[in-house]
C-alpha positions in Angstrom: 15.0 -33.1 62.6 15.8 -30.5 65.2 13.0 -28.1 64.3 10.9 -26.1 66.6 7.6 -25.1 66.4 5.0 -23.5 69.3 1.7 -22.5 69.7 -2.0 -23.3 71.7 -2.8 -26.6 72.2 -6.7 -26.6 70.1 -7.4 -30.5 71.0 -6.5 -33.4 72.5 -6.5 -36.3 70.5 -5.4 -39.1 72.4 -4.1 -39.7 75.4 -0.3 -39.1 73.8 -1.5 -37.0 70.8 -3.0 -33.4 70.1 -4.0 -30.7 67.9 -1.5 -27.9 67.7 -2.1 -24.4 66.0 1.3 -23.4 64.6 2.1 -19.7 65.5 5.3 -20.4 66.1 8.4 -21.5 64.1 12.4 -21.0 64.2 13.9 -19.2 61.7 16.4 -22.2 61.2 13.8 -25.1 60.5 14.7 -27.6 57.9 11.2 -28.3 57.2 7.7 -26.4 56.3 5.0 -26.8 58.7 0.9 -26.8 58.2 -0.8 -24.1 60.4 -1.9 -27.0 62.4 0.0 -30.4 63.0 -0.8 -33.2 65.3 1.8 -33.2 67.4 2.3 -37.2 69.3 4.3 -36.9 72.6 8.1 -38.4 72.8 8.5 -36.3 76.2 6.8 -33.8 78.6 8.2 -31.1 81.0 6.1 -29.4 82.5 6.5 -27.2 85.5 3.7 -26.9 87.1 4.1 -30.9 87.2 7.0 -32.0 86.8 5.7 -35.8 87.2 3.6 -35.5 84.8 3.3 -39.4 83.4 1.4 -40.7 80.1 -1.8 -41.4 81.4 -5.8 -41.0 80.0 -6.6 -38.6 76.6 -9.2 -36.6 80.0 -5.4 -35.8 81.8 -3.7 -34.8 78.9 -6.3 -32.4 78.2 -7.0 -30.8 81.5 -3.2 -30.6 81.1 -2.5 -28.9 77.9 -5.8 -27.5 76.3 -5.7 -24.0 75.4 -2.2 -24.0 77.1 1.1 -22.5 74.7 3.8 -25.5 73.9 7.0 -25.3 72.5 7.3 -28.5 70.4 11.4 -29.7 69.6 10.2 -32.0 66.4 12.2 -35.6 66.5 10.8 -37.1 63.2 7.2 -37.1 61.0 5.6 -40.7 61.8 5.3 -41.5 58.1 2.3 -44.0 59.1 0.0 -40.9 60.9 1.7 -37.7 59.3 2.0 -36.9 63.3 4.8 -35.2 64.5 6.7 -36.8 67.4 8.4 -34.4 69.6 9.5 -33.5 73.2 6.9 -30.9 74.3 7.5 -28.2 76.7 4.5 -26.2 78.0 5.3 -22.5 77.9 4.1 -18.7 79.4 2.3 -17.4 75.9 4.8 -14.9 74.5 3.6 -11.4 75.3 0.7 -10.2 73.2 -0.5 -13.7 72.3 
């Protein structure tokens, strides 16, 4: 797909999968976007640590809860309706 969306990570679902509250989307999106996806993890960068490794649903949450991703969308799993993308943990844009 090549879309982007961002905004607060609102749950963790598994330990690869969370709750995303859309605030966020680029003007040149193919697609249309619900105010919150499930977003399932193809890859994480994150700065603060940068060896971050798929590990329990506890980790992922201490890791991204309440925190601001950027999410580049690679497809819509047609079996979950989940999003897979490459997920990039962001500074909340000023007055978020």
């Amino acid at each position: 797909m090549g879309d982007g969306i961002g905004g607060p990570v609102i749950g963790v679902l598994t330990n690869n999968t969370f709750e995303l509250l859309v605030s966020h989307t680029r003007k040149d999106n193919q697609e249309n976007y619900g105010k919150t996806e499930r977003v399932t993890i193809g890859k994480i960068d994150d700065p603060q640590q940068p060896q971050y490794e798929e590990t329990t649903k506890e980790d992922l949450e201490r890791a991204l809860k309440g925190k601001f991703v950027s999410c580049n969308v690679q497809y819509r799993d047609t079996k979950t309706d989940a999003l897979v993308c490459n997920v990039f943990v962001q500074k909340p844009p000023e007055g978020f």
